[in-house]
C-alpha positions as CSV (number, residue, x, y, z in Angstrom):
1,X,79.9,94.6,114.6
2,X,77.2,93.7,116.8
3,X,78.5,95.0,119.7
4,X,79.2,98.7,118.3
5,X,75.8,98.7,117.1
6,X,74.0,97.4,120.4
7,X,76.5,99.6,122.2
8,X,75.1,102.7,120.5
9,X,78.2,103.2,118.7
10,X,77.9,104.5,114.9
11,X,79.5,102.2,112.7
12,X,81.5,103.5,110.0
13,X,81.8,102.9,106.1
14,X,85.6,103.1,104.9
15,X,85.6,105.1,101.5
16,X,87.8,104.7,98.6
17,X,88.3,106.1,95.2
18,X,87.8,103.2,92.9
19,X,90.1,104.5,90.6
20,X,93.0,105.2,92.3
21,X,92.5,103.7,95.8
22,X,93.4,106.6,97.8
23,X,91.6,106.2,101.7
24,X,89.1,109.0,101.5
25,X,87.9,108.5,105.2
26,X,84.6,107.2,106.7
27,X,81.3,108.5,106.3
28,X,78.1,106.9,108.6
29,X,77.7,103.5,107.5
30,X,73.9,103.8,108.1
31,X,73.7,100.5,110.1
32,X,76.0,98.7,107.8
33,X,80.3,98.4,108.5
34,X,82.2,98.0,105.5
35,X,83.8,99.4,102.2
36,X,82.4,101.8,100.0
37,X,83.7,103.5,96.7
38,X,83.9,107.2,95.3
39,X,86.1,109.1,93.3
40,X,88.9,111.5,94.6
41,X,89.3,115.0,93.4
42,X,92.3,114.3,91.4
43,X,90.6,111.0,89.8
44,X,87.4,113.2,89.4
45,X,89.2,116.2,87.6
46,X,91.6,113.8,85.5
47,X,88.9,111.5,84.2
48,X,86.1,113.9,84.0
49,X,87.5,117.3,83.8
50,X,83.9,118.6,82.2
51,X,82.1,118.1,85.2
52,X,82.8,120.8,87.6
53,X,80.7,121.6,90.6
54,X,80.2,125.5,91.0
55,X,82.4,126.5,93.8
56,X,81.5,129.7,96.0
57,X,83.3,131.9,94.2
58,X,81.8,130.4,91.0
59,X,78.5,131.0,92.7
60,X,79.0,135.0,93.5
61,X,80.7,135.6,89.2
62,X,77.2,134.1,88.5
63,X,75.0,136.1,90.9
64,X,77.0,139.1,89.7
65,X,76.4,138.5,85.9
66,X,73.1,137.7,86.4
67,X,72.7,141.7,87.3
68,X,74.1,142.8,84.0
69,X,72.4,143.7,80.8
70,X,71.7,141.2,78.3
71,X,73.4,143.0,75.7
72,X,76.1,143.4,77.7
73,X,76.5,139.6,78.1
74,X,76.1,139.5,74.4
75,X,79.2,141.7,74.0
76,X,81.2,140.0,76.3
77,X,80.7,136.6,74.9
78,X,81.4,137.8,71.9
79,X,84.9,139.4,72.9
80,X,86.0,135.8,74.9
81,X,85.2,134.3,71.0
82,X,87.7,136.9,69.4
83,X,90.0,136.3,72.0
84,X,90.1,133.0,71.2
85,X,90.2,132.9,67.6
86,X,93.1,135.4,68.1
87,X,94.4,132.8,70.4
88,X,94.4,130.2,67.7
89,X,91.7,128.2,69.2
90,X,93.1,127.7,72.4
91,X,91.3,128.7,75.6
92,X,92.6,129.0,79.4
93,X,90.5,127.3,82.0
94,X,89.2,131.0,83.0
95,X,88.0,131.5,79.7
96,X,86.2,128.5,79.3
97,X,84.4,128.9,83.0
98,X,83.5,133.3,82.0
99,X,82.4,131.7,78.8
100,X,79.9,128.9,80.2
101,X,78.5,131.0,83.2
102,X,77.8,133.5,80.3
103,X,76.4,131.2,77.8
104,X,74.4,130.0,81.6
105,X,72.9,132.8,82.0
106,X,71.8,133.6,78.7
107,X,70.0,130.2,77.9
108,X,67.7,131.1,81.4
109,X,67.0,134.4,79.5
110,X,65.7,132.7,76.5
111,X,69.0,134.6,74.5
112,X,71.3,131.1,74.0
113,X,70.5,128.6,71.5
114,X,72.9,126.2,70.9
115,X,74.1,125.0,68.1
């Protein structure tokens, strides 16, 4: 270990998820070798399926919405809700991500209120 430091070489931290185990690669160890722990994609999206980063595309359905009318928001939220009353209560994963970047966008307008 001392010689890769000495020797200018960066040393490297293996990661793994700690819930599953799968090698995730090496990241900079930041002057220290070893093992470090994270969670996968899979492990994130099966144990914590609420907690979604925006991806890109995610990103441009917001920037987009952000240009419309509030009322039209309004009246789009409120058709998702028929929808899926209709539905029986069920939602699709689409559904549930138009309804939050709605609901999003909203609240920063001072228009949602939660319950």
């Amino acid at each position: 270990m001392v010689n890769a430091w000495l020797g200018g070489g960066k040393l490297k931290m293996k990661v793994i998820c700690a819930w599953c185990g799968k090698d995730m690669g090496e990241k900079d160890g930041k002057g220290v070798e070893g093992v470090s722990h994270g969670i996968c994609e899979d492990c994130a999206n099966k144990h914590f399926p609420e907690m979604t980063i925006p991806e890109p595309h995610a990103l441009k359905v917001r920037t987009e919405l952000r240009r419309q009318p509030t009322w039209e928001l309004q009246q789009a939220y409120e058709a998702l809700q028929v929808y899926e009353a209709l539905r029986g209560g069920q939602t699709t994963p689409g559904m549930e991500d138009q309804a939050s970047a709605i609901r999003e966008i909203l609240w920063e307008r001072g228009k949602w209120h939660p319950a």
